[in-house]
Structures are given as structure tokens and as C-alpha cells.
C-alpha positions in Angstrom: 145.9 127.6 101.4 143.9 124.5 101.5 141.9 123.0 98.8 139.0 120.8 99.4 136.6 118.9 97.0 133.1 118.3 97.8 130.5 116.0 95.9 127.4 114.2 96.8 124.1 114.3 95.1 121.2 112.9 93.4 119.0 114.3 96.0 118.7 116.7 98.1 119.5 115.2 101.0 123.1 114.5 99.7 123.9 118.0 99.4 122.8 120.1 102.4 125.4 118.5 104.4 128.1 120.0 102.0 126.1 123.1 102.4 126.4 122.9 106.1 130.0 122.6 105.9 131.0 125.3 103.5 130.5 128.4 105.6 133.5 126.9 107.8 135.9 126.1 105.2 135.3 129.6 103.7 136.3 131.0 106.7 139.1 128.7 107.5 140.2 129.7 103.8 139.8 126.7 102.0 139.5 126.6 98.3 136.3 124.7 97.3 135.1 122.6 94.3 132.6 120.5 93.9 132.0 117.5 91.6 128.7 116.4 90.6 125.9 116.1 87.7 125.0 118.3 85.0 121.1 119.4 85.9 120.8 118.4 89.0 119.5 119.3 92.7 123.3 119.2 93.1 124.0 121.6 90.6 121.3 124.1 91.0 121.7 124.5 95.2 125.9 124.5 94.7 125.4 126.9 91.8 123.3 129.7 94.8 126.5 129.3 97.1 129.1 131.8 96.5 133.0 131.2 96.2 132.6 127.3 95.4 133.4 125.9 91.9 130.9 123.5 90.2 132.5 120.5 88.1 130.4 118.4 85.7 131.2 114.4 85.3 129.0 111.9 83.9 127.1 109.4 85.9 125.5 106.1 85.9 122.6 105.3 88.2 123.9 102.1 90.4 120.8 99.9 90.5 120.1 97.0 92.7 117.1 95.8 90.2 117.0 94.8 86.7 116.6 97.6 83.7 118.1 98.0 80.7 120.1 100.7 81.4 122.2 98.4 83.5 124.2 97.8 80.4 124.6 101.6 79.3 125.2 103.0 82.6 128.7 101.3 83.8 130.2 102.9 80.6 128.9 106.2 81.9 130.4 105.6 85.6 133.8 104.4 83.7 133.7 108.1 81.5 132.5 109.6 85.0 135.7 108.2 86.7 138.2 109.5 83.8 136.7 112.9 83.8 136.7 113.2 87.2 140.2 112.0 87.8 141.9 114.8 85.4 139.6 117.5 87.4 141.1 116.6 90.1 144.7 115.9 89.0 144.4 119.5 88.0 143.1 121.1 90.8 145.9 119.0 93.0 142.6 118.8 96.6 144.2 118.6 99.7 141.3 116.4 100.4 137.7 115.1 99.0 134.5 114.6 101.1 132.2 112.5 99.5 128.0 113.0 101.2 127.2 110.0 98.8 124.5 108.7 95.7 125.9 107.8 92.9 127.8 110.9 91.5 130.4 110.2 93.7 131.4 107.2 93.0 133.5 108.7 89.9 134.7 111.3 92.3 136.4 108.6 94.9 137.7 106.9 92.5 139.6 109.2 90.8 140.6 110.7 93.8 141.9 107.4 95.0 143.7 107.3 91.6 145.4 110.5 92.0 146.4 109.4 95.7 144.4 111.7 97.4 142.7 111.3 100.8 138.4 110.2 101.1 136.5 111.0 103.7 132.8 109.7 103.7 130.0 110.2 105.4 127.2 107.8 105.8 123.9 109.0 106.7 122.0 105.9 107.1 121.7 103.1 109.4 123.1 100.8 106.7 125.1 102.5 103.9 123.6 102.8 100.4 125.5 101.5 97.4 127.3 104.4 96.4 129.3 104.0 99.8 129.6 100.3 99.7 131.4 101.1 96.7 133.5 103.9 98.0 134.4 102.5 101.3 137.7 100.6 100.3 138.8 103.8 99.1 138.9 106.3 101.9 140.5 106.9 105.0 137.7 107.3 107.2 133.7 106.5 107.2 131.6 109.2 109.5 128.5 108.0 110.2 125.4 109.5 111.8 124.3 107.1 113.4 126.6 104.7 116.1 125.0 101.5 114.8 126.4 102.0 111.1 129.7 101.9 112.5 129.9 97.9 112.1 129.4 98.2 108.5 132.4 100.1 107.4 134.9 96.9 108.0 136.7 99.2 110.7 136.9 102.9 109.3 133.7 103.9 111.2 133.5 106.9 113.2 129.8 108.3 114.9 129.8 111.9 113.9 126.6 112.8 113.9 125.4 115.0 110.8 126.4 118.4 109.8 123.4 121.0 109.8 123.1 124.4 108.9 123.3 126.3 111.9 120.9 128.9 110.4 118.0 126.0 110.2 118.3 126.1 114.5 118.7 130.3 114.3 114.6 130.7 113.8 112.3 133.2 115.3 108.9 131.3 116.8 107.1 135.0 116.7 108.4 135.9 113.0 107.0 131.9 112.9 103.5 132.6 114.1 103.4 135.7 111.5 104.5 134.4 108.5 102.6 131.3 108.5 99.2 133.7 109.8 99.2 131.6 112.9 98.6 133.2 116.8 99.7 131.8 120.3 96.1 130.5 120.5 96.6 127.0 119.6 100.1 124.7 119.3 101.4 124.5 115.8 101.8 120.7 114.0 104.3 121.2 111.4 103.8 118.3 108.7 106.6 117.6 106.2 106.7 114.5 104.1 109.9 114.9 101.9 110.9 116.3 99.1 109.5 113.2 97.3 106.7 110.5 98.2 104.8 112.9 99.9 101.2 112.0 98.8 100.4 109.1 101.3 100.8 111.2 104.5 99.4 114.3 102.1 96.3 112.4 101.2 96.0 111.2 104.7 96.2 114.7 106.6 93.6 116.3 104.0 91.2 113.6 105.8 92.2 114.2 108.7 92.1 118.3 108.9 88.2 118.6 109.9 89.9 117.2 113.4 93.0 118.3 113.7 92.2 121.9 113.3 89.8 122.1 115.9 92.7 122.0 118.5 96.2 122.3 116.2 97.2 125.1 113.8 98.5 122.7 111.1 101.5 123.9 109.2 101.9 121.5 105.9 105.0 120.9 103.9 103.1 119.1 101.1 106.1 118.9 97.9 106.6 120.7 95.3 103.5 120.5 92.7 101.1 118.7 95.5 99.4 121.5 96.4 95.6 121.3 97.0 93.7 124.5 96.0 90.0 123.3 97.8 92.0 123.7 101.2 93.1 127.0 100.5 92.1 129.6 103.0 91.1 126.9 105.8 91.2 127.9 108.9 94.3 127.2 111.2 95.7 125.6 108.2 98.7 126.8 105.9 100.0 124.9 103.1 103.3 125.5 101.1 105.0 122.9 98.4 108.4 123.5 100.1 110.8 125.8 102.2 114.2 127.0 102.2 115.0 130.3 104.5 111.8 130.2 106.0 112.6 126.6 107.1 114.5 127.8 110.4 111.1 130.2 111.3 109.3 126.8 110.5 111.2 125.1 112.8 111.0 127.6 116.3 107.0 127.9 115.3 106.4 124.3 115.6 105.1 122.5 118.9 105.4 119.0 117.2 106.7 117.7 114.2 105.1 114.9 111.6 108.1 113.9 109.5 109.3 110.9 107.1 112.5 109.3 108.6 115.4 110.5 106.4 118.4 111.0 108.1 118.9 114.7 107.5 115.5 115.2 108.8 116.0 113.2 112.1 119.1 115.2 112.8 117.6 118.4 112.4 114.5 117.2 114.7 116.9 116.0 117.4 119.2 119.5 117.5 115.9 121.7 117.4 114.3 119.5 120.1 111.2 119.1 118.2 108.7 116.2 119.3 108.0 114.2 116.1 105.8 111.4 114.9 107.5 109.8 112.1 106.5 107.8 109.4 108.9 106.2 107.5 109.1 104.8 103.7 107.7 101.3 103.4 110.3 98.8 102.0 108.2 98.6 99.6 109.1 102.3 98.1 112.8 102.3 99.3 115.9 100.1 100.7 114.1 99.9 104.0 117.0 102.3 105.5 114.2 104.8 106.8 112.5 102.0 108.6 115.5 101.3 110.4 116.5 104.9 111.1 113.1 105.4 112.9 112.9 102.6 115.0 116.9 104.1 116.2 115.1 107.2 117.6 112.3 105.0 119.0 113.8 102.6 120.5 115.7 105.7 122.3 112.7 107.5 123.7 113.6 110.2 120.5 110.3 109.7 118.9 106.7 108.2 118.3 106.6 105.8 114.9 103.5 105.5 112.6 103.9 102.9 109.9 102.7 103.9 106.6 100.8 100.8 106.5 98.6 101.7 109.3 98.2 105.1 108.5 94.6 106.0 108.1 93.3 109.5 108.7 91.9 108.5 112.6 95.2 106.6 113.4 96.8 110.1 112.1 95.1 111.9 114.5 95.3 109.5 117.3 99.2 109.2 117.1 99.6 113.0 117.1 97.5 113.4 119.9 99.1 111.1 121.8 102.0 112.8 120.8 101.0 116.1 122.1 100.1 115.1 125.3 103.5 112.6 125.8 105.6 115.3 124.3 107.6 115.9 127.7 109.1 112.5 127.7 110.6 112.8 124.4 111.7 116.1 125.3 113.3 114.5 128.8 114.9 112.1 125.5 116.2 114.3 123.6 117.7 116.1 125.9 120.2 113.8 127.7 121.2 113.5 123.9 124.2 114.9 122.3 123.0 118.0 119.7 122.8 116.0 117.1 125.3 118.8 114.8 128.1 116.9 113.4 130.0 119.6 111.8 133.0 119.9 114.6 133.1 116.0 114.2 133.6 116.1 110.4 134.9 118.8 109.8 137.7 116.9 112.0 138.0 114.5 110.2 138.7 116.6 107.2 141.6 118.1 108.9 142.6 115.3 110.2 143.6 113.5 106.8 144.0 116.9 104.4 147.4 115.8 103.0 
């Protein structure tokens, strides 16, 4: 029997990829652990999955910006690296996959320290920190997207991302119910991430007088953004987030309004769903969702608002226009691969399990 260690975190978004893969390795009867932070989003979505063991380390935030805690932090990365690196001398992993964000870095390095093979996955267009770090250490760099691939100094492969098959597995009639929508008009599913959601909130509030004369509007709005004066409008149905009703979401949906994280453009590509997307302004992140939209643009994959020109009528002119050109991105996206990297990294995994 196999044995496999998993970490990644921080945010979301560096854990559902894990989650994607576990279901396999269960079945393929692989012992799992998973290495990460003490109250975090890695910690409380690991600790609903069955069968996978949950390892505390400490961790430093790796900062490209100046703050005081840049002198306490590397002596909480250097205890990070010592606990992790007696975890996993005693649990003696066949492998470790590393999704990235800072909690691994501890994890590769005392994997590398006990001799035992990386594999990393990168799920930008240009890798964050936390990989830049981890690079020199592993065997093999998957990447979702093929431009990446000249950043990891040769140990590149395009993979794709892995996604929960059960996201693509959606009902559009349970859909239609559960959000009180009807075949009457097309649905516009709005998500803005599970943080920094309040610039395309604030702007779609504006803009609903409009929008639901001809679109049933189905708004992801964040966890505590909800807006009570819009409750009970018609064609309109807000939630703060989703988790199994995600996949009923998806099939529901005629077009899609998203920010441009990776996980996000993966899942839009391998459920075929037209999107507008509007990406973080440099200004609020590394720039790597600027970059990852203007990949699926420049492809035909999808329509881009900037944040900057956002207003509530350029809103509602760009998703208009993408309703009415949604066949060519559909065209797009399918003379695409599925966009599901699992089989690729999963691979990969198997590939260099000592």
C-alpha cells in the first residue's frame, strides 16, 4: 500500500484540487495525510473528508512587501520545516504533492530533507512564491496553464487542473428549482470569489433594474455580503456561497460572470460555460489573474471586463454582448481539451511514488 502526502492551503483555492484528487487515491488504496495550518480553510474542508489524516505545522506568511512580521515569520517557516520533516520521517510517503501558498513550503522542504519525491502544481500563469521556493525541490512542476511551463527552469509539464467530477455531474432542472428559477428566461450566474467580491457586488446591485428584465440572475455574492433590500426581487437569487449545490449551479447557468482565478477558469472551460470575466486589478493582487484572463481571451475562451471600467451600464453591455456571441465561445471551447487534469496529475504522482 501506497502512502501519499497532500498539502496546500491558505485559501481555498489551494485545497480543492487535493480534494479533487482524493476520491482516486482512496480507491487506488493509497494512505493519505495531509500537512497544513492549524485554523484554516485547509483544515476545516480536509477535516469534512473521510479516511485522510490532518497534520498541523507552523507557518510564516512569505510576503513580497514590507511588515514587521517579516522578521517573526522566517523563524516560524524554519519551526514549520522541523515539524514537518519528523511527520514525515514517521509516516515514511511514498510521495508529496504540494497545490501551493505558503504552508507548503515547510512541507517540501522536509520532504526534500527526508529524500522523498515533490510533485507541484502551479495554477497560475506565473507561479506565486511559495512555488518559486519549492521548485528546486521536486521532480516535476504541473502546470495549468502551457505558458507557465517556461518558468519552472525545465520541470514543466501542462496538466491542466484537477476538478471534482461531481462539480460537472449537475442537474439544470434540479437547477431551475432550487434557485426558484423557470425555463422562461436564461440564467446569469454571478460569482466573484470567495474574497474581493464587493466591486462586481456593488456593481451588479446597480445594474439589476436591467438585467432582470431579460436574465434570471443567480448571485454568488461571499460569505457576509449579503444584501437584505434585494431580497425577494424578482428573477433574482442571492446566496453568500455554495458547496454541493455548486454542480446544480453550474448545469442551471446560460452564462457565467466570474473573477479569473485559475480554479474557476478550469471549471468554466470543462462545464462549457460562456463567461465574462473580470479579473483582480494589480492593484489588489500579483497581477496573475490579469494574465490568466487575457490566456482564455486571447483563445476565443472568454469575454474580459476590466475592473477599472466596470460601471453598472458597461456590466450590462458586456453581458449582453455576451449572450448574444455566446456560440463563438462555445465553438472555442470546444475544440479545447476538458480542461480536468486529474489523469494528468494523478500521473505524475505515480510516475515518481518511490
Amino acid at each position: 500500500m501506497k502512502t501519499i502526502v497532500l498539502t496546500g492551503g491558505g485559501t481555498a483555492g489551494h485545497v480543492t484540487p487535493n480534494l479533487a484528487l482524493i476520491p482516486r487515491l482512496k480507491a487506488d488504496g493509497w494512505t493519505i495525510h495531509y500537512i497544513g495550518a492549524a485554523d484554516s480553510p485547509e483544515q476545516k474542508l480536509i477535516s469534512q473528508v473521510e479516511g485522510v489524516t490532518f497534520h498541523c505545522v507552523s507557518v510564516g506568511k512569505l510576503r513580497r512587501y514590507f511588515d514587521v512580521k517579516n522578521f517573526s515569520d522566517p523563524f516560524r517557516v524554519i519551526k514549520g520545516v522541523g515539524q514537518a520533516t519528523g511527520i514525515i520521517r514517521k509516516i515514511k510517503p511514498n510521495v508529496v504533492f504540494s497545490k501551493g501558498g505558503f504552508v507548503s513550503v515547510p512541507v517540501v522542504y522536509g520532504a526534500a530533507l527526508n529524500r522523498v519525491p515533490v510533485v507541484i502544481h502551479e495554477s497560475d500563469m506565473t507561479p506565486g512564491l511559495a512555488n518559486k521556493l519549492s521548485t528546486p525541490f521536486c521532480k516535476v512542476e504541473c502546470c495549468t496553464f502551457p505558458e507557465a511551463i517556461k518558468y519552472t527552469h525545465g520541470k514543466g509539464i501542462h496538466t491542466g487542473t484537477p476538478i471534482r467530477p461531481e462539480l460537472l455531474a449537475g442537474d439544470r432542472r434540479d437547477g431551475l428549482e432550487r434557485f426558484g428559477f423557470t425555463e422562461a428566461r436564461p440564467v446569469l450566474l454571478v460569482m466573484g470569489g470567495s474574497t474581493g467580491a464587493q466591486a462586481i457586488n456593488q456593481a451588479l446591485w446597480q445594474a439589476l433594474p436591467r438585467l432582470t428584465e431579460n436574465f434570471q440572475v443567480l448571485h454568488i455574492c461571499g460569505n457576509g455580503n449579503s444584501n437584505a433590500s434585494f431580497t425577494g426581487l424578482k428573477n433574482y437569487c442571492q446566496r453568500e456561497y455554495l458547496n454541493d449545490e455548486m454542480a446544480d449551479a453550474y448545469a442551471c447557468a446560460d452564462i457565467v460572470v466570474s473573477r479569473a482565478g485559475a480554479n474557476s477558469l478550469c471549471e468554466l472551460l470543462a462545464a462549457r460555460k460562456p463567461s465574462l470575466l473580470i479579473p483582480y486589478p494589480k492593484t489588489a493582487s500579483r497581477g496573475d489573474q490579469l494574465l490568466n484572463a487575457e490566456s482564455f481571451r486571447s483563445r476565443g475562451l472568454s469575454m474580459v471586463l476590466l475592473q477599472e471600467d466596470m460601471t453598472p451600464e458597461s456590466l450590462v453591455r458586456a453581458i449582453e454582448q455576451l449572450y448574444h456571441d455566446r456560440g463563438i465561445l462555445y465553438s472555442a471551447m470546444d475544440a479545447e481539451p476538458t480542461g480536468n487534469g486529474i489523469d494528468a496529475v494523478l500521473e505524475q504522482i505515480y510516475k515518481y511514488a518511490k
